[in-house]
N, C-alpha and C positions, 0 to 999 in steps of 0.2 A: 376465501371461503373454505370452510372447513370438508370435513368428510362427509358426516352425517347431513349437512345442506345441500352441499352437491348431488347427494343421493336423493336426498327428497325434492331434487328438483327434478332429477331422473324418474324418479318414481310417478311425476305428472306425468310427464311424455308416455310411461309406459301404459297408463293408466289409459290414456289416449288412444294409445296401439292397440288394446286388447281385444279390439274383434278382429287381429289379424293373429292368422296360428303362432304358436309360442312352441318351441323348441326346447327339452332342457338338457344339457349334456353335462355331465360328470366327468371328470379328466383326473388320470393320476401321469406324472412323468418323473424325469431324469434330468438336475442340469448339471453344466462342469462351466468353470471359465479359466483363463491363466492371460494373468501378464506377463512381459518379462521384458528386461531391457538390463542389454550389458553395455558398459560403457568405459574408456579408459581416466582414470586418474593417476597411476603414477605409469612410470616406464614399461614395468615387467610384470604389472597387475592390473586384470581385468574386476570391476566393479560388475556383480549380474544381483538385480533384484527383480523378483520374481513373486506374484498373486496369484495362488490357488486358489478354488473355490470350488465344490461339489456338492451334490446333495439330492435330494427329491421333494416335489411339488404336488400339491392335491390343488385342483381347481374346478371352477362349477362355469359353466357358459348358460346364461339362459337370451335368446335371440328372438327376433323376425325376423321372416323374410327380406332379403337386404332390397328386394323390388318391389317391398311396401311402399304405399303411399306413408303410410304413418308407421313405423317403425322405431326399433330399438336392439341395443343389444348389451349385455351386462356380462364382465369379466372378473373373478375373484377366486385367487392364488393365493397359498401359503408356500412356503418353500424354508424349508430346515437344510441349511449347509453346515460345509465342516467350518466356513467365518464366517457366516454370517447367516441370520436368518430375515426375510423377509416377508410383507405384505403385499399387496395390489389388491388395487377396485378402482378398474375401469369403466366407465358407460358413455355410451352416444347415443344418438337419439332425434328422430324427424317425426313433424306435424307438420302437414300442410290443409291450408286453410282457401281453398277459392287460388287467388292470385297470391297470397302471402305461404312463409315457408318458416318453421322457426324449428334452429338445428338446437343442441345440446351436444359437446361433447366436453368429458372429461377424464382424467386419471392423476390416481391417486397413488403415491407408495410408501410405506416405512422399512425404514433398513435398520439392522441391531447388530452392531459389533462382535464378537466373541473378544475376549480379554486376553492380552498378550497374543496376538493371531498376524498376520504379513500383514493386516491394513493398522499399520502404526501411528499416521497421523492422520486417520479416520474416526467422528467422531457420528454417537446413533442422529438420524435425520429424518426428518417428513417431508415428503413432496407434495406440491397439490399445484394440479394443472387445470383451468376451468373456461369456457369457451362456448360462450351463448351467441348466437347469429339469426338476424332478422333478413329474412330475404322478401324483394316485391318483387314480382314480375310487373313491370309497366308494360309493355308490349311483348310480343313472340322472340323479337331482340334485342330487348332492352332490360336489362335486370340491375336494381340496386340491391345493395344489401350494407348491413349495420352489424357490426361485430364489437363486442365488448370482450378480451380474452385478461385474465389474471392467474399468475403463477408465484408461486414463493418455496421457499426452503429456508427449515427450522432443525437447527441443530438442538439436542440435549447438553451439549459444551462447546462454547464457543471458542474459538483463538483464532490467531491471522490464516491459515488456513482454512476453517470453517466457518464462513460469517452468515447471519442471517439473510436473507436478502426478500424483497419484497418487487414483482414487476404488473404494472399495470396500463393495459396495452386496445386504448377503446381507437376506434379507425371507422373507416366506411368506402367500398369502391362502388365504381361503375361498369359491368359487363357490356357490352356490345356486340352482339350477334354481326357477322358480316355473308353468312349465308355459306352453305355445304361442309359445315362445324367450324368455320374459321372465325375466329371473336380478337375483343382487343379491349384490355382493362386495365383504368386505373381507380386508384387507391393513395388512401392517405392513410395513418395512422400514428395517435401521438403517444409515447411511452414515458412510463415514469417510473425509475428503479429508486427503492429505498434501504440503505443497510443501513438496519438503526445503532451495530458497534462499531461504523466506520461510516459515518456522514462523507468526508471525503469521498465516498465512490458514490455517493448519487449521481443523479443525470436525469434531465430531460431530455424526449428524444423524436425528432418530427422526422417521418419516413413518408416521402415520397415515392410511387413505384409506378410502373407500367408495364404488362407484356402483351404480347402480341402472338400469333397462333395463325398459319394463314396455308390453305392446303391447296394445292395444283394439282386434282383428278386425286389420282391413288396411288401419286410416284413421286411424288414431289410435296415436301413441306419448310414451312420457315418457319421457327421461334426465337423469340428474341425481348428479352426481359431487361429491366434498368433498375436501381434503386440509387435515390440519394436521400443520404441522411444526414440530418447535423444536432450532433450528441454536444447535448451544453451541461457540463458539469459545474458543482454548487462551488461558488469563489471561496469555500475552504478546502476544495480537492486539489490533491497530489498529481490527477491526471490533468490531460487538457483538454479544452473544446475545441472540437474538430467536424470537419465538413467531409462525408464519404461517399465514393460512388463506385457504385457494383454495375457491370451491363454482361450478357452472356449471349451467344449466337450460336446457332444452331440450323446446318440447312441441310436438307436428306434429299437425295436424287436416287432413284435408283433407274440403271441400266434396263436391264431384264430382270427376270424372277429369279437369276442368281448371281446378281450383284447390286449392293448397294453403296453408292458414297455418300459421306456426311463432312461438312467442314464444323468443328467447333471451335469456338472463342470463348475466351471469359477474360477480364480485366477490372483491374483496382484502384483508383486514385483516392488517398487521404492526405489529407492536407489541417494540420494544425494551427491554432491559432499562435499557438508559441511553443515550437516541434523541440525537443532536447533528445536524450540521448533512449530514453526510455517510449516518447513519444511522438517518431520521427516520418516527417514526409514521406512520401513513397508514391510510387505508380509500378504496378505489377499486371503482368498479361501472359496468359498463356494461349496457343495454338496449335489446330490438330489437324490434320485432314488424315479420315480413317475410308478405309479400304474395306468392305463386311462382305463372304464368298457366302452366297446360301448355300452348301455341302448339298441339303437335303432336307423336306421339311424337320427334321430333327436334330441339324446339327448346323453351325453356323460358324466359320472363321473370319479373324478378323485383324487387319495391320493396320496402327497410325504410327507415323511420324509426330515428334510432338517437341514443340522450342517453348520456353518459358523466360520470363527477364523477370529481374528486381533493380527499380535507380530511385535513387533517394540523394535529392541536394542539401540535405541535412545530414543523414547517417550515410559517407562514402562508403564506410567497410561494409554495408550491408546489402552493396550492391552484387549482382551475380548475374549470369546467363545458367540456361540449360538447356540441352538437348536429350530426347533420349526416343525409346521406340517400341510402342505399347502391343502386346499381341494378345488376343482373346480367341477364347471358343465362348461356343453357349452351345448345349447337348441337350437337348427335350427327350426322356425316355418315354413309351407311351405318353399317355395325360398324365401323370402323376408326380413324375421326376425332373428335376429341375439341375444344372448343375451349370457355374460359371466359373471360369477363369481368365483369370488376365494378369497378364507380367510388363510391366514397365522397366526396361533397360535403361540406364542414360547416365551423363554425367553434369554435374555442376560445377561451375568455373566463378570464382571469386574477382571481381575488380581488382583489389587487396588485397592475394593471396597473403597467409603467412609465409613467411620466408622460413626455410627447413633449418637451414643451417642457426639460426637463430635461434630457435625455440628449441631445438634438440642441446646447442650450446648453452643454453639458459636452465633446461632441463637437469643437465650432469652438473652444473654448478649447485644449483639448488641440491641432488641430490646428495654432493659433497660437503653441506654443511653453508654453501655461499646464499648470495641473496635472489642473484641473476633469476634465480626460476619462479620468483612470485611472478613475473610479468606472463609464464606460462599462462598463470591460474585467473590473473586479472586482466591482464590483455582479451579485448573479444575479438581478437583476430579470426577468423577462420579460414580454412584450406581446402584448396577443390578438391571432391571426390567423386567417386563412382557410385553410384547409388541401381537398386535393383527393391519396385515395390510391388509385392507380390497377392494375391486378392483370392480369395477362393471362397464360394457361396455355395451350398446346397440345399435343396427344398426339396422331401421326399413323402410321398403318402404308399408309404412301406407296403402296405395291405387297409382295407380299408378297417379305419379306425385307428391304425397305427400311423406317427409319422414322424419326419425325422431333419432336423436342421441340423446345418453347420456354417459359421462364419469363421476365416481364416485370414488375417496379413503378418505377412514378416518384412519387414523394410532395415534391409545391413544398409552401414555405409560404410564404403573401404576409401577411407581420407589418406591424400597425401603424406601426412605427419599424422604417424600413426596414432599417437598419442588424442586425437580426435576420432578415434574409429569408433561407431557404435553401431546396435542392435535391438531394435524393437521389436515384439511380438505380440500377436494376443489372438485367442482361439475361444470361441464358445461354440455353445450347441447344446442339442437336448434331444430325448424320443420321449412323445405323450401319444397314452393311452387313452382315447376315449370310449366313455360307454354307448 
């Protein structure tokens, strides 16, 4: 569904809303972004590519109250950078009717290139994201509901990096109330992707889910989610069909008013119909148990220990362990400021290590004119390393009307054979001004 549809389906709901107060805010701001990632390719040369991006934003907010019964709220941004300039029009949107509820939410964006600029094999795109939802209340604890969601991307040039793609995504679950907010849903939902310059990557796609929610007084809760899906690709694709399943655990106790434990889980079993080197079996899990010091209502620390595996009876070398040891604060300044951190230390160990001496010997061959060092470049060996991933958030309402975000991670790796070491970055943020 296009722009102008989506908004004029918005525009019923809003139509709907209008005897609740309407809000209109006018915004001007600031944004920045940068990627960056160094990485080695030869011996005594670091490869660093790096995306700028800055600029300033006008945008208009017009809203309800978000504790309407019928509500809405409309988002629409221009934004001129130094690469790129962009669009947005967001809207979402409730009407409730007796026992019935019908949501609307969507967003919309266009992105435009600048010519010869760091995003080199980027080409201009439309996004459209759209999500109609039919909810019944049957009883006090029992709710259905019907979702039809569609999304695509539409390049103005197409190639193997930017393909069109089409997904469409109608489902339906069952809520279940179990009394002092603890519930328990499932859900089905069948998916159908289309890239009309690459048939090969369609797929149908049947998602099974369920979570669960379950709370003991005011010190204690459990959640714990499952999904399995089985993505069947069209008998002229290059990938394969495959059967996948996601589950994650989650269980919070706390001591006193200043301490809390939490154990978390999350794991992955895919399984192919006919698994090769690019789409290979696997089961993957990771493990937490975190340790949270309430400092003061304003400040919060926090220690987990944390193991993670990868085993695969198809792809050995892509097996690995890891450990490592995650530490947080969270800082509440007054009501306004927001700030988080968190540093994960650890290392990862390869089943398959590459062998040093090898790959350095293969190295100085290759760089003496011999052949030995292709197997550098095409061997996918890999070699344990020490990894450090680093996370920083901030949420600020500066003065009122003014406010102020930042996202932040850097994740090195310092690999045994150096010639594998790398570095990732990326930082955004922005300060808007409303009227």
């Amino acid at each position: 569904m296009r722009l102008p549809a989506a908004v004029g389906l918005g525009l019923l709901l809003a139509v709907s809303a209008a005897t609740a107060q309407v809000e209109v805010i006018p915004r001007v701001g600031a944004d920045f972004e940068h990627f960056g990632e160094t990485y080695r390719v030869t011996e005594d040369q670091d490869t660093v590519a790096t995306i700028n991006d800055f600029g300033t934003r006008v945008g208009l907010t017009v809203k309800t109250p978000w504790t309407a019964e019928n509500r809405f709220r409309l988002d629409a941004d221009v934004h001129v950078g130094k690469e790129t300039r962009r669009l947005r029009l967001d809207f979402d949107g409730a009407v409730g009717r007796g026992k019935n509820r019908f949501e609307i939410d969507h967003a919309g964006s266009m992105r435009f290139f600048t010519t010869d600029g760091d995003y080199l094999l980027s080409s201009n795109y439309l996004e459209e994201y759209l999500r109609l939802t039919w909810e019944h209340r049957v009883t006090d604890n029992l709710r259905f509901r019907l979702r039809d969601t569609v999304d695509f991307t539409w390049y103005e040039q197409t190639d193997e990096y930017n393909l069109n793609t089409f997904l469409h995504r109608p489902g339906a679950d069952l809520r279940i109330g179990l009394g002092d907010l603890s519930n328990v849903r499932l859900g089905y939902q069948l998916g159908r992707r289309s890239v009309p310059d690459s048939t090969s990557l369609d797929y149908w796609r049947h998602t099974f889910d369920a979570d669960l929610s379950v709370l003991f007084g005011w010190t204690s809760a459990v959640d714990a989610g499952v999904q399995v899906d089985r993505r069947e690709y069209d008998a002229v694709s290059v990938r394969e069909s495959s059967w996948e399943y996601r589950g994650d655990l989650a269980v919070e106790f706390s001591a006193d008013e200043r301490m809390t434990f939490r154990i978390v889980h999350e794991n992955e079993f895919v399984r192919f119909d006919r698994p090769d080197e690019l789409d290979f079996d696997r089961d993957w899990a990771r493990t937490g148990f975190q340790v949270e010091i309430h400092r003061s209502r304003q400040m919060d620390f926090s220690v987990m220990p944390v193991y993670a595996f990868l085993s695969s009876r198809t792809a050995p070398d892509e097996e690995y362990a890891e450990t490592g040891l995650e530490f947080g604060v969270d800082w509440r300044i007054g009501t306004h400021t927001w700030i988080s951190l968190t540093d994960e230390v650890g290392r990862r160990d390869y089943e398959q290590d590459a062998v040093a001496s090898d790959v350095d010997a293969d190295l100085t061959d290759f760089l003496a004119g011999g052949s030995g060092g292709t197997d550098l470049f095409l061997d996918p060996s890999y070699s344990d390393f020490l990894y450090n991933r680093i996370t920083l958030l901030v949420s600020s309402e500066v003065t009122p009307g003014v406010s102020l975000n930042l996202f932040a991670n850097w994740q090195p790796e310092d690999h045994r054979l150096n010639a594998h070491d790398s570095d990732s970055r990326i930082v955004s943020g922005g300060v808007e001004y409303r009227f």
